[in-house]
SEGU-640662 format. One record per residue (C-alpha): residue number from 1; chain; x, y, z. Coordinates in nm, 2 decimals. Layout:
BEGIN
+-----+--------+--------+--------+--------+
| num | chaine |      u |      v |      w |
+-----+--------+--------+--------+--------+
| NUM |      A |      X |      Y |      Z |
...
+-----+--------+--------+--------+--------+
END
This chain:
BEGIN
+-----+--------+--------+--------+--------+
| num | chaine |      u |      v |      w |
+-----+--------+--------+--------+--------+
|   1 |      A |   3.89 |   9.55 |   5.79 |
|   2 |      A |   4.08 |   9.65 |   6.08 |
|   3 |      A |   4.16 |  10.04 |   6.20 |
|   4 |      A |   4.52 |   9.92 |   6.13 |
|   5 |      A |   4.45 |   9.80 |   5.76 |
|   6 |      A |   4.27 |  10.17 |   5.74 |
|   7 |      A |   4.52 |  10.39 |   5.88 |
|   8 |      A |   4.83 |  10.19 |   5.69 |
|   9 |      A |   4.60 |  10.31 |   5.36 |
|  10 |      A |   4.50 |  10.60 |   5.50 |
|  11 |      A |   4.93 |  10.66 |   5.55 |
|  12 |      A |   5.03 |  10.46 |   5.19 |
|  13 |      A |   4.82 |  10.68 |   4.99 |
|  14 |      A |   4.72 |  11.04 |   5.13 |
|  15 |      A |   4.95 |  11.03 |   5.38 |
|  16 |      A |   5.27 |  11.07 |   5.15 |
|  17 |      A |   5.07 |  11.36 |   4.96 |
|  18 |      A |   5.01 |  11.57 |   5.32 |
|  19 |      A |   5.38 |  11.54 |   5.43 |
|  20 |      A |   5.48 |  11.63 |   5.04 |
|  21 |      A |   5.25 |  11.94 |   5.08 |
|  22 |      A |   5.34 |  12.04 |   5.39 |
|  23 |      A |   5.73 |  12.03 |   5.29 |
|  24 |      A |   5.70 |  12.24 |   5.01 |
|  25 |      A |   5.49 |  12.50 |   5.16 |
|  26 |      A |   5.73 |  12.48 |   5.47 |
|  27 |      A |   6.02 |  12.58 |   5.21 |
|  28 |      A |   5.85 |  12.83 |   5.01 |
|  29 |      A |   5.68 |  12.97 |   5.29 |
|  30 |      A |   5.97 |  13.27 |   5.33 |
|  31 |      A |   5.96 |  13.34 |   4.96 |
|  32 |      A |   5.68 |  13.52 |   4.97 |
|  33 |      A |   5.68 |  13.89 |   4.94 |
|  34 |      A |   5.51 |  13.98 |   5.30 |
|  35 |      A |   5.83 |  13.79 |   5.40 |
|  36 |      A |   6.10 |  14.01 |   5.32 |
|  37 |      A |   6.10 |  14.20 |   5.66 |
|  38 |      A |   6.15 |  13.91 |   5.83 |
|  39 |      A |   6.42 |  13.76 |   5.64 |
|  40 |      A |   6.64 |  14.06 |   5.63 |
|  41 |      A |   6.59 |  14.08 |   6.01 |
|  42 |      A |   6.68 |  13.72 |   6.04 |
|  43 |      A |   7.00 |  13.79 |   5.80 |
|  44 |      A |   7.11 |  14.07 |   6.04 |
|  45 |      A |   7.00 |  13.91 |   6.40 |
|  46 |      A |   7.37 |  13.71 |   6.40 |
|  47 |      A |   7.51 |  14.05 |   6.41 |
|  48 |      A |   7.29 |  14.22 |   6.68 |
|  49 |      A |   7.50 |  14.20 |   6.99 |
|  50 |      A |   7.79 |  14.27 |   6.77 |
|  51 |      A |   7.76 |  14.69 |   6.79 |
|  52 |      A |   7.74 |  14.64 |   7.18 |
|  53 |      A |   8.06 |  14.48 |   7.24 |
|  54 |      A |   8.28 |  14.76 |   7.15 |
+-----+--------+--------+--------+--------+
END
């Protein structure tokens, strides 16, 4: 068996699980509650220079 053959199982079979896991940890990852801090900051941060124009 060649390292080819091994990593194209390696990639068919718990390759497609890690990238799966990693997405939906990616997504969810600002859903949890020591994130809400940081989401209302990003919400607000278009609007930061805003006050300094007038």
């Amino acid at each position: 068996m060649s390292l080819y053959e091994i990593l194209r199982h390696f990639a068919d079979s718990f390759g497609l699980v890690v990238i799966f896991a990693l997405y939906l940890t990616l997504c969810l990852w600002h859903f949890r509650p020591g994130a809400k801090a940081h989401v209302e900051a990003a919400k607000h941060s278009i609007f930061k220079d805003e006050d300094d124009v007038q």
